[in-house]
C-alpha positions in Angstrom: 0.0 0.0 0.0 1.4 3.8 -1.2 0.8 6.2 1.3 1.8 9.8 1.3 1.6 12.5 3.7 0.6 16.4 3.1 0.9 18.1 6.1 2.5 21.9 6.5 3.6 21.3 9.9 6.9 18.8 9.7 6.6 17.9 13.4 3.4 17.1 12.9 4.0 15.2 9.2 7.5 13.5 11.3 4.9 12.1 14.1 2.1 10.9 11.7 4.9 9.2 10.3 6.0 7.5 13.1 2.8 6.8 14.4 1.6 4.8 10.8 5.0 3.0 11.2 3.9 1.9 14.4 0.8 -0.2 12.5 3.2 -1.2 9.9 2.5 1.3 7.5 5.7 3.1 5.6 5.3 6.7 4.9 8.0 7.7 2.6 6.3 10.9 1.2 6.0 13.7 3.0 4.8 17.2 1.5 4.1 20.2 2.9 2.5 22.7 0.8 -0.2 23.2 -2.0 2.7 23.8 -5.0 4.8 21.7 -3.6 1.9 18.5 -4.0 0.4 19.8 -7.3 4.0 18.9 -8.6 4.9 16.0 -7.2 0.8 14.6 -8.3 2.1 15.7 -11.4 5.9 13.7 -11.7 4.4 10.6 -10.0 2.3 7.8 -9.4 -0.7 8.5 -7.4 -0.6 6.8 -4.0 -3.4 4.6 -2.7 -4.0 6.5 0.5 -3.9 10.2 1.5 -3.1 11.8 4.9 -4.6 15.3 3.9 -4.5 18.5 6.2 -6.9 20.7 5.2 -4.8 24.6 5.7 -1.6 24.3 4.3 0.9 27.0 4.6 0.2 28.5 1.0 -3.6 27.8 0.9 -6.4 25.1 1.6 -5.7 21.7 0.5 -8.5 21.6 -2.1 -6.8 23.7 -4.6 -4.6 20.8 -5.3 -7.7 19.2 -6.9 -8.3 21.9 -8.7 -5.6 21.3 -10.8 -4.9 17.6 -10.5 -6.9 14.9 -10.6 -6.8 12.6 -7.5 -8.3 9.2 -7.4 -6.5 8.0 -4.1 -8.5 7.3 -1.1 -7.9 10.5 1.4 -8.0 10.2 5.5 -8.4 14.1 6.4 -6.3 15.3 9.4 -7.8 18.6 10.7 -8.2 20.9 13.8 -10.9 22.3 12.3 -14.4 21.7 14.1 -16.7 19.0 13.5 -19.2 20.9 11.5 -17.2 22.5 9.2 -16.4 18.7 7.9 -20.0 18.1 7.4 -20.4 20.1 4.7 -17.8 17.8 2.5 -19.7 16.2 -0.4 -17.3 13.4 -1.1 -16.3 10.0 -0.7 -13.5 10.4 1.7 -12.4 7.3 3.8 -12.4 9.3 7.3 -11.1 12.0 9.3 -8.8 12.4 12.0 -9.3 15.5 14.5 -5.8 17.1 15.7 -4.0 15.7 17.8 -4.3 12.5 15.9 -4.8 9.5 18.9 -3.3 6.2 18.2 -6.8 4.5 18.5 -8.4 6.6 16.4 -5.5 6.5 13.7 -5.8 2.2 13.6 -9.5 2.3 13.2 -9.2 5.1 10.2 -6.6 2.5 8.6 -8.8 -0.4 9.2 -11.9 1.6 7.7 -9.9 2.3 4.3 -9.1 -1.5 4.2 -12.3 -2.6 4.6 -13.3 -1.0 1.9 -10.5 -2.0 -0.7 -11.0 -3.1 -3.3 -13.4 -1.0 -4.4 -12.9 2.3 -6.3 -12.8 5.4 -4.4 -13.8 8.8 -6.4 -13.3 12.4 -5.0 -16.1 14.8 -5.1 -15.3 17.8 -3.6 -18.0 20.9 -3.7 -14.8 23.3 -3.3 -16.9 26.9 -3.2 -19.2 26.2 -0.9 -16.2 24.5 1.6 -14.1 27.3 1.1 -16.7 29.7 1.8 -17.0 27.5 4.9 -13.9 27.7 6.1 -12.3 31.1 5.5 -16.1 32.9 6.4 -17.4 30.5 8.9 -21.1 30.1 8.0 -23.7 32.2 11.0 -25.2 29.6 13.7 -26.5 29.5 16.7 -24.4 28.1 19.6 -25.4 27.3 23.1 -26.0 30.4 25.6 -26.8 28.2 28.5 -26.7 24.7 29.5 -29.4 22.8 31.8 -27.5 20.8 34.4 -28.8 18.0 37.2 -28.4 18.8 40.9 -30.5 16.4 42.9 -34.0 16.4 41.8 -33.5 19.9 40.3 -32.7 20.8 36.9 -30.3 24.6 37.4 -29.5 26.6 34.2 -25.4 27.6 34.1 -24.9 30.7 31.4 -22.1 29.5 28.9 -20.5 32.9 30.5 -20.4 31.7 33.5 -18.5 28.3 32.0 -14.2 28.6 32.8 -13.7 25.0 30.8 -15.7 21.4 30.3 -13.6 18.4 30.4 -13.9 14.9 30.5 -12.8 12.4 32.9 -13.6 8.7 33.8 -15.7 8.7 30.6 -18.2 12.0 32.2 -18.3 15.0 30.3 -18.1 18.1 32.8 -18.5 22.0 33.0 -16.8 23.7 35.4 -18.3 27.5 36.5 -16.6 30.4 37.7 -18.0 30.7 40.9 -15.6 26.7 41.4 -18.5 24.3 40.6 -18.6 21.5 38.4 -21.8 20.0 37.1 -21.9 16.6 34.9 -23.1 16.6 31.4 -25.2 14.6 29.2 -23.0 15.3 26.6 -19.5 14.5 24.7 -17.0 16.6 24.1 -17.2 15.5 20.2 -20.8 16.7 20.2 -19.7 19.9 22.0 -17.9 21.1 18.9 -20.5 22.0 17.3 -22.3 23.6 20.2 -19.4 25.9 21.4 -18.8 29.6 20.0 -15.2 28.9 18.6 -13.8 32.6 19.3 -14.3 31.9 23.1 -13.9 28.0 23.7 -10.9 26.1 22.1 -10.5 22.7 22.4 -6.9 22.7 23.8 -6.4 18.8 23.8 -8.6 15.6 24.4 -9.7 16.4 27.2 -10.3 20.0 27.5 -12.2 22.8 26.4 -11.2 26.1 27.6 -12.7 29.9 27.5 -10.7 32.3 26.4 -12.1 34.7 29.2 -11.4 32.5 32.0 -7.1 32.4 30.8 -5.2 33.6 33.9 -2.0 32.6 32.8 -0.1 31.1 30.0 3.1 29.0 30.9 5.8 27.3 28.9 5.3 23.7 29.7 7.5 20.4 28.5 8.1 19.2 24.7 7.0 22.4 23.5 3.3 22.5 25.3 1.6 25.5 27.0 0.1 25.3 30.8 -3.1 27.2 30.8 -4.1 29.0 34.3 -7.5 29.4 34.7 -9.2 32.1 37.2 -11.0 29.2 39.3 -10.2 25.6 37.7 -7.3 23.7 39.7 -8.7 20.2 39.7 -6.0 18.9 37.5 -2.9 20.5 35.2 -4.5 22.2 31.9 -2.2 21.5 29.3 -2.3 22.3 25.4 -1.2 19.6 23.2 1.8 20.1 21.5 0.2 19.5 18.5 -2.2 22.2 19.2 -0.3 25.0 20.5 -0.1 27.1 17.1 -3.5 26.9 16.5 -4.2 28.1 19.7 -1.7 31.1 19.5 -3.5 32.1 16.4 -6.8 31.5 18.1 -5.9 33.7 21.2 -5.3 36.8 18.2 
């Protein structure tokens, strides 16, 4: 099996790498930009599989279809939220939400295998994507959540909301008065509920709000600590992979 990576972020491409090695899977194309793929889709054979990021440093990674035709199966990597991949109208294999987990990485894989051999064709409504993506289409997002306390049902403000975070498989939100209320929720179904100017999903686990950020520390392998006004339960880390797309998010 031919698989390539296009990824503008070489850490990122290096680690994906590493990580398909892991399953067995050799990776020996790596590119990084929109010009620098149209040319090599243009000098070589096409691969069977794709690792695609959607923003490359020179531009999204659709215009490469606009001037080559790819018929390879494509696994999107993206920190982009849920909602914005629904509006793809195509046959993609999957799509992997940044940082990439190993678990989610081998069941991607075994998704694309499953479905060999048949033939996998690319339809990609470009315009209305890239209308998506650069002017991010008006919705509604929560104002207020309904939580549980006892036999009472209390309304929290999404104002009022420092972070939500998961842990031992509960989804919580934790307030600015130091409260934390379980969910009926995921933090996967949060992404489309969350205003993304004020909450960023920082790593697996955690949501923050940009108005609750006390304090931004240098942390290990490159990561950020995050200080919240109120929230000290547990260390709030951004992922490494994540920590340029939340500089440009805090601008």
């Amino acid at each position: 099996m031919k698989v390539i990576i296009i990824e503008d972020e070489k850490p990122s491409a290096r680690r994906l790498q590493r990580m398909l090695e892991a399953i067995d899977i050799k990776t020996e194309t790596l590119l990084h930009s929109v010009e620098e793929a149209i040319h090599w889709f243009n000098n070589n054979q096409h691969p069977d599989l794709i690792f695609l990021d959607i923003q490359l440093s020179d531009g999204l990674s659709f215009e490469i279809f606009d001037e080559v035709e790819v018929k390879s199966a494509i696994i999107f990597t993206t920190a982009y939220d849920e909602y914005a991949l629904q509006a793809f109208k195509l046959n993609s294999i999957d799509y992997l939400l940044k940082p990439i987990d190993d678990e989610d990485l081998e069941k991607a894989v075994a998704k694309y295998k499953t479905r060999l051999p048949e033939k996998t064709s690319i339809a990609l409504d470009f315009e209305d994507i890239k209308k998506l993506l650069v002017n991010p289409i008006e919705r509604e997002y929560k104002k207020r959540f309904s939580v549980k306390v006892g036999q009472h049902l209390k309304l929290v403000n999404i104002d009022d909301i420092e972070c939500f975070y998961s842990e031992n498989k509960g989804t919580y939100l934790y307030t600015s008065e130091g409260r934390n209320y379980l969910l009926d929720t995921t933090l996967e179904a949060l992404e489309k509920e969350l205003e993304p100017q004020t909450f960023f999903r920082i790593n697996r686990k955690f949501f923050v709000n940009i108005n609750a950020i006390k304090d931004m520390i240098s942390y290990t392998n490159s990561r950020l600590q995050i200080k919240l006004n109120n929230y000290n339960e547990d260390e709030v880390i951004v992922a490494r992979e994540r920590v340029k797309d939340f500089k440009n998010w805090l601008e």
